[in-house]
N, C-alpha and C positions, 0 to 999 in steps of 0.2 A: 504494500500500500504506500503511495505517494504520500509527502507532506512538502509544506514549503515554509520555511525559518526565514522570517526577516529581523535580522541582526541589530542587535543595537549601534550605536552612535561607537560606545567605548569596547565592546563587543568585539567589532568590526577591527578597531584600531591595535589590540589587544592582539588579536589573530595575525592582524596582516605583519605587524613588529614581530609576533613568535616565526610568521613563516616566514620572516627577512632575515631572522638569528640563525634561524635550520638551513634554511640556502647556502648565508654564510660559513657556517661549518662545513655542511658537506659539499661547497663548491671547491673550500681550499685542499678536501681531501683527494678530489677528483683528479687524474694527471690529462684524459682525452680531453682536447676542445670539441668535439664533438657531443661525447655525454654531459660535458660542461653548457652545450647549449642546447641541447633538448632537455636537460633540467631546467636550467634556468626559463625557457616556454613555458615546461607544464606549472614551475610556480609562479608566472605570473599569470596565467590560463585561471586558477585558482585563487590568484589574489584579486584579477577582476570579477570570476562569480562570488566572493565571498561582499564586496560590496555594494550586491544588488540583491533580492530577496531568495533565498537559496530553495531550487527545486530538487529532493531526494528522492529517487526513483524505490530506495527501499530504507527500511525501518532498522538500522543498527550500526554497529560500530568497529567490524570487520573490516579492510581495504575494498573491498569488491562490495559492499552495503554503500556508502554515497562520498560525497566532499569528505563530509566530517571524518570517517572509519578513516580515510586517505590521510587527514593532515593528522590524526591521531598519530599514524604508522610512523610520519616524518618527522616528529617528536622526540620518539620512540628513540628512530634511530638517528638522533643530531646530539651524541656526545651526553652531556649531563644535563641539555637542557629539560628532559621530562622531570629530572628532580628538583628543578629548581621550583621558587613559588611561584613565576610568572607561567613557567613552563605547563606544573599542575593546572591551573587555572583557564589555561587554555584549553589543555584535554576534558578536563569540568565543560565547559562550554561546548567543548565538540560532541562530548558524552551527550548531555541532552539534548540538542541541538541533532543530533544523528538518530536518536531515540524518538523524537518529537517528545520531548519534555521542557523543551525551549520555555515556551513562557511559563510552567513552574516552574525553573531554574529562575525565573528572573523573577517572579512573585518573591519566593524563596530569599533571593538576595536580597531584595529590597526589603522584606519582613526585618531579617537577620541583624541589616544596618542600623535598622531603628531602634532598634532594641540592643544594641551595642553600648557599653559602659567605656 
């Protein structure tokens, strides 16, 4: 089943910074100019649908389920960035966002804030 995530404002910007940090790692590990620029396509392929309202042809968080399960994966494999805090927080977003949990994640956040000490 189809869903479509329209991203927020800092959402948006949050994503496109983690998939400009992951590029940057694994551009410099890369030695081919060749796979150096069919990577570098597909993440900007993916930085222009992630700032328009996102269509997921399926419901999860696998590479082959949609955007999201994909830039999970690049995460994953860009060095330490999945442990860092910005890093988590982006897979958090991918997670629901790929799940169609989107807007309870962002219910969610926003409850969480207000109630913040």
């Amino acid at each position: 089943m189809s869903h479509t995530v329209n991203l927020t404002k800092t959402h948006k910007k949050i994503l496109l910074t983690c998939l400009d940090e992951s590029h940057t790692i694994k551009y410099n590990k890369l030695r081919n100019p060749e796979s150096r620029d069919k990577m570098t396509q597909l993440y900007n392929s993916v930085g222009a649908k992630l700032l328009e309202p996102v269509v997921c042809g399926r419901i999860g968080t696998k590479v082959s389920d949609n955007v999201f399960g994909w830039y999970i994966d690049q995460i994953n494999h860009s060095g330490n960035l999945a442990e860092s805090e910005f890093g988590k927080y982006a897979i958090e977003i991918c997670r629901a966002a790929g799940t169609n949990q989107y807007d309870k994640f962002c219910s969610i956040t926003i409850i969480s804030k207000l109630f913040e000490i």
